[in-house]
mmCIF file of the C-alpha atoms, coordinates in Angstrom:
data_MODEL
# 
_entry.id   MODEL 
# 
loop_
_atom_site.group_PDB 
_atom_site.id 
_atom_site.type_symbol 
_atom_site.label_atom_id 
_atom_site.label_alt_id 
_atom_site.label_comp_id 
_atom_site.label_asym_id 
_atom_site.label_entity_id 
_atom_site.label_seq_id 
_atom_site.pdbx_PDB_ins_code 
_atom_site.Cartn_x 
_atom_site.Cartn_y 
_atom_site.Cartn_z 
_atom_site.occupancy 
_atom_site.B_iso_or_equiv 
_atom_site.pdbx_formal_charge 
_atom_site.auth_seq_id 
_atom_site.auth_comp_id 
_atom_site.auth_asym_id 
_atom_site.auth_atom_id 
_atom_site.pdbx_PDB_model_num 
ATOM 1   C CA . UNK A 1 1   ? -214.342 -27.755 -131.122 1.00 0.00 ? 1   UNK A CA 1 
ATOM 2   C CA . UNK A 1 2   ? -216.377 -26.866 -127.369 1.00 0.00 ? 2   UNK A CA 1 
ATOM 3   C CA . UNK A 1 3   ? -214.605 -29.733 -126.164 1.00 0.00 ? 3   UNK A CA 1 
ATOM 4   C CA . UNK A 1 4   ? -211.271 -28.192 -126.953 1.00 0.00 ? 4   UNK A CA 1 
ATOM 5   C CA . UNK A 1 5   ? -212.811 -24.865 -126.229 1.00 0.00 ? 5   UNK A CA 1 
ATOM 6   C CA . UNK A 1 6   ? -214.358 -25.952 -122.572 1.00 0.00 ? 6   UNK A CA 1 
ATOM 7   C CA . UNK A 1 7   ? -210.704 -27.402 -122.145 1.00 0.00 ? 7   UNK A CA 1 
ATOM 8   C CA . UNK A 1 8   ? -208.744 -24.170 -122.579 1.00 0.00 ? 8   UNK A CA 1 
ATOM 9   C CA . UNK A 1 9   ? -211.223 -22.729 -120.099 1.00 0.00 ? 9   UNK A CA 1 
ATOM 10  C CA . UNK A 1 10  ? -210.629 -25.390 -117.900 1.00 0.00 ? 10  UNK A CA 1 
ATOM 11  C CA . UNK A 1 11  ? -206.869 -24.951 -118.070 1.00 0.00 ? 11  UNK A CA 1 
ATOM 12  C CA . UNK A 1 12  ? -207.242 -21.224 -117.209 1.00 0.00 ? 12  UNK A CA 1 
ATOM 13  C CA . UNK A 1 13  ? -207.635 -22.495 -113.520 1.00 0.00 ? 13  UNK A CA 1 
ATOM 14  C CA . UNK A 1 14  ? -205.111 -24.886 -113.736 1.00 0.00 ? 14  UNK A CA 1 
ATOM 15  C CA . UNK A 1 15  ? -202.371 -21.833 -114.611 1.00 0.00 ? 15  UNK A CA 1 
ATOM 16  C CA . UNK A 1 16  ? -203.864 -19.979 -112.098 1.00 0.00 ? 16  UNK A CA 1 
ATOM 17  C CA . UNK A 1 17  ? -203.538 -23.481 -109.521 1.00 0.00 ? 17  UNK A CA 1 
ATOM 18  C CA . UNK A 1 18  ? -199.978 -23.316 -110.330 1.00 0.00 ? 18  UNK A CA 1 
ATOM 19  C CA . UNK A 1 19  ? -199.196 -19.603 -109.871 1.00 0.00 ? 19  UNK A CA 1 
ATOM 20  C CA . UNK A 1 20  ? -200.761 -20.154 -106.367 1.00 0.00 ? 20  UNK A CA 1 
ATOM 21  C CA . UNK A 1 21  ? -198.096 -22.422 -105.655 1.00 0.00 ? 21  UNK A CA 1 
ATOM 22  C CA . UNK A 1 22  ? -195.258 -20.497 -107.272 1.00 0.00 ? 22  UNK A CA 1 
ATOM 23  C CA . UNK A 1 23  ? -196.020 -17.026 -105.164 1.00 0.00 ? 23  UNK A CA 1 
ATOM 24  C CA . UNK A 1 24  ? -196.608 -19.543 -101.968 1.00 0.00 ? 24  UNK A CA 1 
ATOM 25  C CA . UNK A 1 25  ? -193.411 -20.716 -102.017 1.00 0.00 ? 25  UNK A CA 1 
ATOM 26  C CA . UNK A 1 26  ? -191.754 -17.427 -103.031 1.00 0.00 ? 26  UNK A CA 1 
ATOM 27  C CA . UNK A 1 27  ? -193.584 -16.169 -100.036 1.00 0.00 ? 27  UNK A CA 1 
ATOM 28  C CA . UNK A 1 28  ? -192.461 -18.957 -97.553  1.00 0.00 ? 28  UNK A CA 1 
ATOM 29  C CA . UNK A 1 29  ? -188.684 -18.465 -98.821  1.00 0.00 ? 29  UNK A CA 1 
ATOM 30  C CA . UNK A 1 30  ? -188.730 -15.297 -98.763  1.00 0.00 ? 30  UNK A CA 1 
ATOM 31  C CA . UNK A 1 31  ? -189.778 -14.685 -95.227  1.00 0.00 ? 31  UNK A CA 1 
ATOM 32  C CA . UNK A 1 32  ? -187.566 -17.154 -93.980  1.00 0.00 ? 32  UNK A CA 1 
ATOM 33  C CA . UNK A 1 33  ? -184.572 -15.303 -96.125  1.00 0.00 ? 33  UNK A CA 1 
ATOM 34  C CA . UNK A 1 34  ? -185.576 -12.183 -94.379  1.00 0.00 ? 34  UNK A CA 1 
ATOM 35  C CA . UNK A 1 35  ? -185.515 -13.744 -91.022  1.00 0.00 ? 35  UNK A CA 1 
ATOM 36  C CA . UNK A 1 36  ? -181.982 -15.861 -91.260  1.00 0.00 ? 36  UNK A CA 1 
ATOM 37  C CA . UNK A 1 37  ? -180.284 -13.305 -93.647  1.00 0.00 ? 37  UNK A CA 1 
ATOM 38  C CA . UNK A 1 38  ? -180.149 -16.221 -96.297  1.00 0.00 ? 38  UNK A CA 1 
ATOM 39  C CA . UNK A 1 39  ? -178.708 -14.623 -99.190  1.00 0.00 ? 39  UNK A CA 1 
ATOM 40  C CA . UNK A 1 40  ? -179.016 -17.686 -101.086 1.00 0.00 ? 40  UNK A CA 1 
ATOM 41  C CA . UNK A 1 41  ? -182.550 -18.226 -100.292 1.00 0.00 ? 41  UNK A CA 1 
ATOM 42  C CA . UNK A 1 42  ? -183.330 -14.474 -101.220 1.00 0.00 ? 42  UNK A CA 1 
ATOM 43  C CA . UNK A 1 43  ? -181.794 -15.150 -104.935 1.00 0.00 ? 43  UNK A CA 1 
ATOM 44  C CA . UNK A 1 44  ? -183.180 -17.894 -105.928 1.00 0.00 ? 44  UNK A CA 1 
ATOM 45  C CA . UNK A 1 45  ? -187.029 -16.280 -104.632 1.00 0.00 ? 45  UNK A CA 1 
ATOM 46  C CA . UNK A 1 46  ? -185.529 -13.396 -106.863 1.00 0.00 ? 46  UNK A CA 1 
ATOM 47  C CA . UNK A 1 47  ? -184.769 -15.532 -109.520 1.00 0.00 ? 47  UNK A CA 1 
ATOM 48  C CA . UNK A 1 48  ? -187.725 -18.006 -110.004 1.00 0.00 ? 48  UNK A CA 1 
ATOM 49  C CA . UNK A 1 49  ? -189.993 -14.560 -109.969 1.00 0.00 ? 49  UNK A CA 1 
ATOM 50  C CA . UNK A 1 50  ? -189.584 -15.231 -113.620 1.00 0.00 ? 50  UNK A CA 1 
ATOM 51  C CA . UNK A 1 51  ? -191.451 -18.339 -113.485 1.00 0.00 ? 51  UNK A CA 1 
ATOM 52  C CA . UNK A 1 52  ? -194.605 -16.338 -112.087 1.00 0.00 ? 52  UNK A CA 1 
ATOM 53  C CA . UNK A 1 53  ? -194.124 -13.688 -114.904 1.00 0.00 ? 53  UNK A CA 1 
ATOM 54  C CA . UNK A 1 54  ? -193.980 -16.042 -117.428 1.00 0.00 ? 54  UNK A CA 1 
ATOM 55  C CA . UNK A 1 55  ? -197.173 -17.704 -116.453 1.00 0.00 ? 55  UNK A CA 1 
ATOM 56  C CA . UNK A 1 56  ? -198.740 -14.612 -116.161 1.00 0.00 ? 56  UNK A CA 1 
ATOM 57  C CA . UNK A 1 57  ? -198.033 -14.274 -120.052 1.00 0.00 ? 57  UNK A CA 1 
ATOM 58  C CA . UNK A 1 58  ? -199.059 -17.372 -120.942 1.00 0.00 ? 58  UNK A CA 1 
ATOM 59  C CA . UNK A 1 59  ? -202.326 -16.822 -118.958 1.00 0.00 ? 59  UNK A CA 1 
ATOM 60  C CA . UNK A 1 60  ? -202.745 -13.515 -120.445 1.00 0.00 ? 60  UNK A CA 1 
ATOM 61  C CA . UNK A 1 61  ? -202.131 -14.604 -124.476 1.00 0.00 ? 61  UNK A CA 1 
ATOM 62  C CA . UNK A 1 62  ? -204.442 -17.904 -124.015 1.00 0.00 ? 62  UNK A CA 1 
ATOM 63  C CA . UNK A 1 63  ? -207.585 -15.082 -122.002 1.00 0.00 ? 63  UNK A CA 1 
ATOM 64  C CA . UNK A 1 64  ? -206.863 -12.535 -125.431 1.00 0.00 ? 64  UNK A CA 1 
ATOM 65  C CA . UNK A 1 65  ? -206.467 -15.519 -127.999 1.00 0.00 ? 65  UNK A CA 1 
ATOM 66  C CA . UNK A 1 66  ? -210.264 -17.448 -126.574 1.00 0.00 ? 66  UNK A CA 1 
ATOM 67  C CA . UNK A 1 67  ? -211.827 -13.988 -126.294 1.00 0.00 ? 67  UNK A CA 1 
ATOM 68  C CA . UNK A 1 68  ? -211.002 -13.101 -129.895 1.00 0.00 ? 68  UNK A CA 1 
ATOM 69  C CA . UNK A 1 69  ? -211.730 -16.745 -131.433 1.00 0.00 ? 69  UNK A CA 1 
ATOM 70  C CA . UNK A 1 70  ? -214.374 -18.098 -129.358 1.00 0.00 ? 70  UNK A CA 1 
ATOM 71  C CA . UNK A 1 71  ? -216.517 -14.705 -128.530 1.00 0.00 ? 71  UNK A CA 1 
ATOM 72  C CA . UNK A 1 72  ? -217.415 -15.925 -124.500 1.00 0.00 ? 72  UNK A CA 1 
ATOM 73  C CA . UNK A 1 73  ? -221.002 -15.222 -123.223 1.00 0.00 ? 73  UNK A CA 1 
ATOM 74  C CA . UNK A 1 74  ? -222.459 -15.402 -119.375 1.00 0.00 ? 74  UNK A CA 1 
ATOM 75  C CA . UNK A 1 75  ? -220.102 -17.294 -117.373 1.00 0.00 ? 75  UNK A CA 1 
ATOM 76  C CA . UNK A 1 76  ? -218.224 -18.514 -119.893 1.00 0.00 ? 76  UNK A CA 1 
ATOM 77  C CA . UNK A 1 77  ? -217.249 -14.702 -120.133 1.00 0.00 ? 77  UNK A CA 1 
ATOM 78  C CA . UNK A 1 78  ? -217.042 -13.886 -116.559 1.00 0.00 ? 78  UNK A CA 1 
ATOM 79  C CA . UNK A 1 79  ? -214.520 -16.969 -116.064 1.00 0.00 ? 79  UNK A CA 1 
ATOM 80  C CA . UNK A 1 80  ? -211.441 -15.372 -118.886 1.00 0.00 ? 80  UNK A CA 1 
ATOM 81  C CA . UNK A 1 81  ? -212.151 -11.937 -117.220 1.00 0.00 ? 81  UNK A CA 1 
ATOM 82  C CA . UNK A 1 82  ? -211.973 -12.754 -113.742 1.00 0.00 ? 82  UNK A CA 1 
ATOM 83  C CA . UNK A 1 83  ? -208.671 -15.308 -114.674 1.00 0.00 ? 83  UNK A CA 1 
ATOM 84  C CA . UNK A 1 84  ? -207.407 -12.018 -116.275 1.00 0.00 ? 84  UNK A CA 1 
ATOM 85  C CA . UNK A 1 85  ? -207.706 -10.279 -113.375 1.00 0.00 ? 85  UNK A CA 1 
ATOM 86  C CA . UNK A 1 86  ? -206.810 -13.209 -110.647 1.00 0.00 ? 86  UNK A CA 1 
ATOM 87  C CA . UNK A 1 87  ? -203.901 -13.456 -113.030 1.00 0.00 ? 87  UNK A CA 1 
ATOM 88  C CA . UNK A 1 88  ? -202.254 -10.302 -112.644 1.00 0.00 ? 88  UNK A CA 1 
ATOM 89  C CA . UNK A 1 89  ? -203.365 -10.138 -108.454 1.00 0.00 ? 89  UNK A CA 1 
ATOM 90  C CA . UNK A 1 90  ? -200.987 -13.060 -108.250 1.00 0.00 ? 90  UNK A CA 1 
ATOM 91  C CA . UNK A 1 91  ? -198.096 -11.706 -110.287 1.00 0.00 ? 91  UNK A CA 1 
ATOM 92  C CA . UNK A 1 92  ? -198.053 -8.508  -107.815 1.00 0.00 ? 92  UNK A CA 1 
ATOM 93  C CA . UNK A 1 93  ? -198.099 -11.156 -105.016 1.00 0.00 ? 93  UNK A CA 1 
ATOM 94  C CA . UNK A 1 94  ? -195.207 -12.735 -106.686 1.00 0.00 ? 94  UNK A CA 1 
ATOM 95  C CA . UNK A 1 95  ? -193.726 -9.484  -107.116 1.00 0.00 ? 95  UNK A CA 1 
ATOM 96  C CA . UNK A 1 96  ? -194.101 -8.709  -103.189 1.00 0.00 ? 96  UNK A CA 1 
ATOM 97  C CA . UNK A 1 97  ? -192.293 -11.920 -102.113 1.00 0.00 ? 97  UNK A CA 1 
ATOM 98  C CA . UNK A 1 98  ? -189.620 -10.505 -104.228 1.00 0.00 ? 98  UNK A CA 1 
ATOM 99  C CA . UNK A 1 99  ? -189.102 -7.445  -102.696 1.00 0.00 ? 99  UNK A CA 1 
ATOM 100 C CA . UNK A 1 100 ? -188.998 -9.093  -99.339  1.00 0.00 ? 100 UNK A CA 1 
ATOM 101 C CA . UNK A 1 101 ? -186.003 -11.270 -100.645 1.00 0.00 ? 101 UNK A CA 1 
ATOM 102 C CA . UNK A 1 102 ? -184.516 -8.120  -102.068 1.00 0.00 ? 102 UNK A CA 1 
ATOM 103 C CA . UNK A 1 103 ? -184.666 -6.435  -98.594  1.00 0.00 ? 103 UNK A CA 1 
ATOM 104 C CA . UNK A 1 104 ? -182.619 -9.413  -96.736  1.00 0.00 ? 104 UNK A CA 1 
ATOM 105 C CA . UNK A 1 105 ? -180.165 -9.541  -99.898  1.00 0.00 ? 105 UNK A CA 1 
ATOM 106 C CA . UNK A 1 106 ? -179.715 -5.743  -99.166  1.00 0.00 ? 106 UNK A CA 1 
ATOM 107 C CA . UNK A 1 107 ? -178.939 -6.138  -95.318  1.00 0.00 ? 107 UNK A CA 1 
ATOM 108 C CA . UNK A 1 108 ? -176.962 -9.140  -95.853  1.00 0.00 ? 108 UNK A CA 1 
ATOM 109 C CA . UNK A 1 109 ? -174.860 -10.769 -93.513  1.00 0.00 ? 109 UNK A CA 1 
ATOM 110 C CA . UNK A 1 110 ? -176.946 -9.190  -90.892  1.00 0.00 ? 110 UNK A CA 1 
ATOM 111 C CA . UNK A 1 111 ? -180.707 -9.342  -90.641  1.00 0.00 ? 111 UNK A CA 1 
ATOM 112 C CA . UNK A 1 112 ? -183.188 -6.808  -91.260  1.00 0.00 ? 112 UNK A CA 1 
ATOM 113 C CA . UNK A 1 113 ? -185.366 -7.696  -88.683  1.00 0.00 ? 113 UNK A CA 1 
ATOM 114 C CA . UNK A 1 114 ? -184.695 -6.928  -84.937  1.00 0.00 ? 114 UNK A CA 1 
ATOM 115 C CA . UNK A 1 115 ? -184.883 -9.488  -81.960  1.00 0.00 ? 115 UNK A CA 1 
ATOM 116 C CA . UNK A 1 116 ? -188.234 -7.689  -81.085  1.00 0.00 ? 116 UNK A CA 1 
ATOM 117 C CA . UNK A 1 117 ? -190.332 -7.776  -84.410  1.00 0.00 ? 117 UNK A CA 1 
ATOM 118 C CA . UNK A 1 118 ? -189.042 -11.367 -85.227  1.00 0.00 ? 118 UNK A CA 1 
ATOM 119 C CA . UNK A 1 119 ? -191.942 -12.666 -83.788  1.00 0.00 ? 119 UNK A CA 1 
ATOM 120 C CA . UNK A 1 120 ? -194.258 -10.533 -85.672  1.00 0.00 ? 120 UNK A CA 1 
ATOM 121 C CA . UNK A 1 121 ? -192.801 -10.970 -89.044  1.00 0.00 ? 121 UNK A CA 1 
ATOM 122 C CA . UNK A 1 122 ? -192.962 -14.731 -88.411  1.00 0.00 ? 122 UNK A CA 1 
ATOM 123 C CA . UNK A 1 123 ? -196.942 -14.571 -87.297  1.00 0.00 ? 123 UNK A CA 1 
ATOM 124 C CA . UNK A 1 124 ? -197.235 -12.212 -90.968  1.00 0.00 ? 124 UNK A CA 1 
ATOM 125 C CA . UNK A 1 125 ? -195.396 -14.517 -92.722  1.00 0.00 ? 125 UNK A CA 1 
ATOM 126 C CA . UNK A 1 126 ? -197.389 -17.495 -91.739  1.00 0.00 ? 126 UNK A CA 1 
ATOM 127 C CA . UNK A 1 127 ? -200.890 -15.314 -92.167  1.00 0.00 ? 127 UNK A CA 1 
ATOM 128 C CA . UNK A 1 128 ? -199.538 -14.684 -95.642  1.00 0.00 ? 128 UNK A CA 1 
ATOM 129 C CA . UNK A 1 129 ? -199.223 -18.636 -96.652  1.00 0.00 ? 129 UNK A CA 1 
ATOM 130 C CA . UNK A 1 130 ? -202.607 -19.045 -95.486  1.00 0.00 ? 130 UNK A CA 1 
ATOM 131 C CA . UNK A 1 131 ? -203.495 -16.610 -97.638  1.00 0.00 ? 131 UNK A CA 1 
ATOM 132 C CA . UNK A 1 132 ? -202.592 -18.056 -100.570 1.00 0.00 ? 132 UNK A CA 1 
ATOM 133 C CA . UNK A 1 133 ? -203.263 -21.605 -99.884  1.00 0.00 ? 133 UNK A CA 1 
ATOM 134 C CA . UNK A 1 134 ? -207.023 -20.603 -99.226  1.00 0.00 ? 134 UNK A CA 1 
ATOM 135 C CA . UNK A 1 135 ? -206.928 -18.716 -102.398 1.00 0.00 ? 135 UNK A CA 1 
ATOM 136 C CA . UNK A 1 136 ? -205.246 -21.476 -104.737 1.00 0.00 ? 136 UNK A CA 1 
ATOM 137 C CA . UNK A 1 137 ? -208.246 -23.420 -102.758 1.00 0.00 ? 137 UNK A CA 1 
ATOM 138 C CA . UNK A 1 138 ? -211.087 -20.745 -103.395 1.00 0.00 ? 138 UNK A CA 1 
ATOM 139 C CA . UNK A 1 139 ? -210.200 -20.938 -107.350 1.00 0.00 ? 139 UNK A CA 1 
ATOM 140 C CA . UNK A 1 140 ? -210.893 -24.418 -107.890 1.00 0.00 ? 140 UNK A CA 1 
ATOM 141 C CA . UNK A 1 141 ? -213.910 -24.731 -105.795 1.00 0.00 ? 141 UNK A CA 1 
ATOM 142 C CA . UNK A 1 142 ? -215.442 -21.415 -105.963 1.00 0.00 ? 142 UNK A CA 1 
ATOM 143 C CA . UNK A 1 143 ? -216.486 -21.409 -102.937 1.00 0.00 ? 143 UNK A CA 1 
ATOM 144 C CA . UNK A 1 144 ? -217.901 -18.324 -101.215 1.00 0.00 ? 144 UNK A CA 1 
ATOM 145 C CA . UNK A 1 145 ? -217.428 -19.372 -97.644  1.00 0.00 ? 145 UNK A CA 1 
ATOM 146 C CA . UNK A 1 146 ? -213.883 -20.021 -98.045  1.00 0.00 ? 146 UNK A CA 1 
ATOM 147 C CA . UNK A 1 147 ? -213.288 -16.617 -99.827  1.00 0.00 ? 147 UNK A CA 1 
ATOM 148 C CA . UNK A 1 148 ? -214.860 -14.617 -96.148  1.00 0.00 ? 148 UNK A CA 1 
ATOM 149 C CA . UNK A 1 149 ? -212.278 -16.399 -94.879  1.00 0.00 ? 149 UNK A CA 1 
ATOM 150 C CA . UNK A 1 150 ? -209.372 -14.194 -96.804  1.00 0.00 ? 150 UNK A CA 1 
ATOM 151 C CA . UNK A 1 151 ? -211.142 -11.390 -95.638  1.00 0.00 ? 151 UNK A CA 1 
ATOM 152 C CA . UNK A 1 152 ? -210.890 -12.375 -91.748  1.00 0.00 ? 152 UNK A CA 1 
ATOM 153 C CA . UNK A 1 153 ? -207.486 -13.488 -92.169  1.00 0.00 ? 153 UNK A CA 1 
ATOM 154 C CA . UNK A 1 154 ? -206.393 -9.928  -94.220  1.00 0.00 ? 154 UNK A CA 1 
ATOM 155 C CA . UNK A 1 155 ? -207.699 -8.334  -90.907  1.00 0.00 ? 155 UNK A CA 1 
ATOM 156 C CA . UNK A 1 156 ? -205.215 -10.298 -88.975  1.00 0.00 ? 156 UNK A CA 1 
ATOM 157 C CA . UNK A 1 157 ? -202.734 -9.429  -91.127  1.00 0.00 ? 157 UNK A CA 1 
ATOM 158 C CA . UNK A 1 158 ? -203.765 -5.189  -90.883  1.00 0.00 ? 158 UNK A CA 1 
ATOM 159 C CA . UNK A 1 159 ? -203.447 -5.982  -87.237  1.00 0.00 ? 159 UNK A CA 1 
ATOM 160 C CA . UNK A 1 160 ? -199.548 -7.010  -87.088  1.00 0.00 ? 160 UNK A CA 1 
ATOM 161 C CA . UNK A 1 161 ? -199.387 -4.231  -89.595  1.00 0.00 ? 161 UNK A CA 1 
ATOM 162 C CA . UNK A 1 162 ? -200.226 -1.972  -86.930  1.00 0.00 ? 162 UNK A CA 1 
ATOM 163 C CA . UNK A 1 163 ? -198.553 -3.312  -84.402  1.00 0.00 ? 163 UNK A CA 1 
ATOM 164 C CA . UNK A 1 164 ? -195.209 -2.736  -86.221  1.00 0.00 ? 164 UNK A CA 1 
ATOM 165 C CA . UNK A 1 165 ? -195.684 0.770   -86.694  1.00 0.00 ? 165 UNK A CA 1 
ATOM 166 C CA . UNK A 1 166 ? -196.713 0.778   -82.605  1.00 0.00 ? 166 UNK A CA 1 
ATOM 167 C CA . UNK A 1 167 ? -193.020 -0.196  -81.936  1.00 0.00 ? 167 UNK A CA 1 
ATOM 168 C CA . UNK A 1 168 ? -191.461 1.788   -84.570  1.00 0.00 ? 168 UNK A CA 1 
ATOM 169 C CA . UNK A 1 169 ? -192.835 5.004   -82.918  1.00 0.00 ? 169 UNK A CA 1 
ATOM 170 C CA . UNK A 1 170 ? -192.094 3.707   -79.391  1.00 0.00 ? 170 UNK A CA 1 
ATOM 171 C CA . UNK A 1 171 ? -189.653 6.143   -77.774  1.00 0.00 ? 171 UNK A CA 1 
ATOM 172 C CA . UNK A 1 172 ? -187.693 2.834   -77.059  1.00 0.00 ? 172 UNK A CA 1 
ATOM 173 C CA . UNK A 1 173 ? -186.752 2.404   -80.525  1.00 0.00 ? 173 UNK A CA 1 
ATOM 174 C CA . UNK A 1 174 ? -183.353 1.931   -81.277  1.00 0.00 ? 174 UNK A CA 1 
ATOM 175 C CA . UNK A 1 175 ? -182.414 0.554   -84.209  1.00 0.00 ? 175 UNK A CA 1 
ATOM 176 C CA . UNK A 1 176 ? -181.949 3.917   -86.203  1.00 0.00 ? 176 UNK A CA 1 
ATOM 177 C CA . UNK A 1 177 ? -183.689 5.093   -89.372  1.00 0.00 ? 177 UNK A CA 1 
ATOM 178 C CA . UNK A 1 178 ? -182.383 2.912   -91.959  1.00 0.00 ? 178 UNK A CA 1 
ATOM 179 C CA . UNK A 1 179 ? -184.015 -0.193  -89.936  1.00 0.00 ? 179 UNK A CA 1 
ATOM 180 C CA . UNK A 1 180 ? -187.052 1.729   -89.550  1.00 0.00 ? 180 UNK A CA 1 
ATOM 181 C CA . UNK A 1 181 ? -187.021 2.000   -93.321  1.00 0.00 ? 181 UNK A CA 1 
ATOM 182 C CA . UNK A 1 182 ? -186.480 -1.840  -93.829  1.00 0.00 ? 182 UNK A CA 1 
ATOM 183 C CA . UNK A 1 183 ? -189.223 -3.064  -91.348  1.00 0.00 ? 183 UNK A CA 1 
ATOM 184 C CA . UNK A 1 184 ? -191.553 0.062   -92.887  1.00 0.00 ? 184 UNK A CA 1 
ATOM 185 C CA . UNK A 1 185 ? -191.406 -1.568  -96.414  1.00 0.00 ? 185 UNK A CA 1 
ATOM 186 C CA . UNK A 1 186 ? -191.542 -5.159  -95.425  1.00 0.00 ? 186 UNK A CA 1 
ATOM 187 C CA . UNK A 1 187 ? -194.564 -4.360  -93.762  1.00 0.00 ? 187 UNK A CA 1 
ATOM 188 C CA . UNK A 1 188 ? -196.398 -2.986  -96.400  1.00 0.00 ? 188 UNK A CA 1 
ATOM 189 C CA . UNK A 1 189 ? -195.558 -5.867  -98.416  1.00 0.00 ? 189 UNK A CA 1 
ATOM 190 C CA . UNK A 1 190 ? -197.015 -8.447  -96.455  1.00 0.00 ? 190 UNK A CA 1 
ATOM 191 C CA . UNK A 1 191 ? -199.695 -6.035  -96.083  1.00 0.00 ? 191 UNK A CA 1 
ATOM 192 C CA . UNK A 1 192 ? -200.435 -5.521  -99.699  1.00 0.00 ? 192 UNK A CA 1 
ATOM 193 C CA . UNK A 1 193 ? -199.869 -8.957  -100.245 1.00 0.00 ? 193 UNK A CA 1 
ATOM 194 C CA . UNK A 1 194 ? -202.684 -10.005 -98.097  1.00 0.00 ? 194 UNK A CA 1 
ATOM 195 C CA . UNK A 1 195 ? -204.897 -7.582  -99.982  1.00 0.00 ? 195 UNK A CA 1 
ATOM 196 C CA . UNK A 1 196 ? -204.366 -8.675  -103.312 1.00 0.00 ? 196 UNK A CA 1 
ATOM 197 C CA . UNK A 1 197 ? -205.414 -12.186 -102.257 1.00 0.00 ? 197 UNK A CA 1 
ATOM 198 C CA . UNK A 1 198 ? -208.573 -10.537 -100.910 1.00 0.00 ? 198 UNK A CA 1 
ATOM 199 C CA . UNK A 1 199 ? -209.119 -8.956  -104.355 1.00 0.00 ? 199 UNK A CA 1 
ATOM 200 C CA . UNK A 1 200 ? -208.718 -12.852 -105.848 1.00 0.00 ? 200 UNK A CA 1 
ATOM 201 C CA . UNK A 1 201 ? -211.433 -13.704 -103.628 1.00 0.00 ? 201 UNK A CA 1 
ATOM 202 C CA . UNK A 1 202 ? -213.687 -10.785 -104.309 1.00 0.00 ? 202 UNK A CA 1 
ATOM 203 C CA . UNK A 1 203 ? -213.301 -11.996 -108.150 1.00 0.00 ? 203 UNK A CA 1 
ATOM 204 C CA . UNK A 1 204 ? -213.901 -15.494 -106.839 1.00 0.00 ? 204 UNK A CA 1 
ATOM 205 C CA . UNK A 1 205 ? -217.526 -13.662 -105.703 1.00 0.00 ? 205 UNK A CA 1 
ATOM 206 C CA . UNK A 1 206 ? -218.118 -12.034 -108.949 1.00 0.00 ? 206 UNK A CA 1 
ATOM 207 C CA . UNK A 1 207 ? -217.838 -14.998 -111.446 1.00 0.00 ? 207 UNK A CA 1 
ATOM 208 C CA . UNK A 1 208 ? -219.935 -17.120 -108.683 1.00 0.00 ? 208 UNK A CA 1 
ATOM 209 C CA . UNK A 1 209 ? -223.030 -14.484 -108.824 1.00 0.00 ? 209 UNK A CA 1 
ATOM 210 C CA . UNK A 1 210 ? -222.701 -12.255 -111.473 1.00 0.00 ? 210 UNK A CA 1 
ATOM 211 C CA . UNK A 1 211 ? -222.288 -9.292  -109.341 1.00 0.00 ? 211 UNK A CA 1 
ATOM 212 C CA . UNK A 1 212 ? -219.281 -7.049  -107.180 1.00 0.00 ? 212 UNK A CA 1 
ATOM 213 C CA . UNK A 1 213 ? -221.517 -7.263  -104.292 1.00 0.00 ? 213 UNK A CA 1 
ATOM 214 C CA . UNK A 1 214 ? -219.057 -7.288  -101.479 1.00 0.00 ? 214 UNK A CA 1 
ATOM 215 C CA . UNK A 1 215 ? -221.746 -8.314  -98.832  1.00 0.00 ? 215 UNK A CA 1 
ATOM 216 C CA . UNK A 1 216 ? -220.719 -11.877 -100.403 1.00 0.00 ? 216 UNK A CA 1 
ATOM 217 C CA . UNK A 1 217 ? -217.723 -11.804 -98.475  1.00 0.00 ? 217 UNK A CA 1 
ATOM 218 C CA . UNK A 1 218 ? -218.454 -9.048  -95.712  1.00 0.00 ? 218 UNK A CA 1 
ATOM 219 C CA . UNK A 1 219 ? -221.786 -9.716  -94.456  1.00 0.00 ? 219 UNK A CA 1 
# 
């Protein structure tokens, strides 16, 4: 009965392993879709969203079932709550990629992104991947210098975050309101994306030590 019960814990991380990989690739195809105007691309990122939902589920029935039936202690306890909380980080990061794809369905056949903040967009997309392959990473080995690494690289991210806003209130802009709108939202999303991976690691801190102590990952 542990065996089975150490296994189910075990296969906590794997789910969460996987969902890594399901919101990284949603991410990668999404920022290319907003960057070519690939309305295929953006649907199927749309569509396999489902996939990360459905994990999420799964994730969040097999966290309620072990806590009712098996009673966790100490870090047994630590690990279902902190994969309950990874858990539903990564579904709003799956969620994010999402509503990138939506944006370059919406503007479709033309892109939402002008000549100028291609570059940018490219630099958050690519920020955003490493994101999430140092988080899928972080899960599975726990390890506390890797997760001060999401925190550097969410501050690179807040930079190019800035920097669009910097052209959007240039008196050079010229792309009228409605693309002001577009790059304002895609912005945030990378943005927000990048924090909820910083949240995953900030858990990853927690069910290493016990403790929310952020100095873990800031000091």
């Amino acid at each position: 009965m542990r065996d089975a019960y150490h296994e189910e814990l075990a296969g906590l991380t794997d789910r969460l392993v996987e969902m890594t990989r399901l919101v990284r690739s949603a991410m990668s195809r999404g920022t290319t879709a907003l960057l070519d105007s690939d309305l295929q691309l953006a649907e199927s990122v749309i569509a396999q969203d489902a996939e990360v939902d459905r994990l999420h589920m799964e994730l969040e029935t097999s966290i309620y079932e072990l806590m009712a039936t098996q009673q966790p202690v100490a870090v047994d306890l630590r690990t279902v709550i902190t994969a309950l909380r990874m858990a539903a980080d990564l579904e709003r990061m799956g969620d994010l990629a999402e509503h990138i794809a939506k944006i370059a369905r919406m503007r479709h056949p033309e892109s939402a992104i002008p000549a100028e903040l291609r570059d940018t967009f490219v630099e958050m997309g690519a920020i955003a991947e490493n994101l999430i392959t140092k988080t899928g990473s972080c899960i599975v080995s726990r390890d506390l210098e890797l997760a001060k690494e999401l925190e550097a690289d969410d501050d690179a991210m807040d930079r190019r975050h800035r920097r669009l806003f910097r052209v959007l209130l240039s008196k050079d802009w010229e792309h009228g309101i409605e693309a002001a709108i577009d790059i304002t939202l895609a912005g945030r999303y990378y943005e927000r994306y990048a924090d909820h991976a910083v949240r995953v690691a900030r858990d990853v801190v927690y069910l290493v030590t016990g403790t929310r102590d952020t100095d873990a990952l800031t000091g």
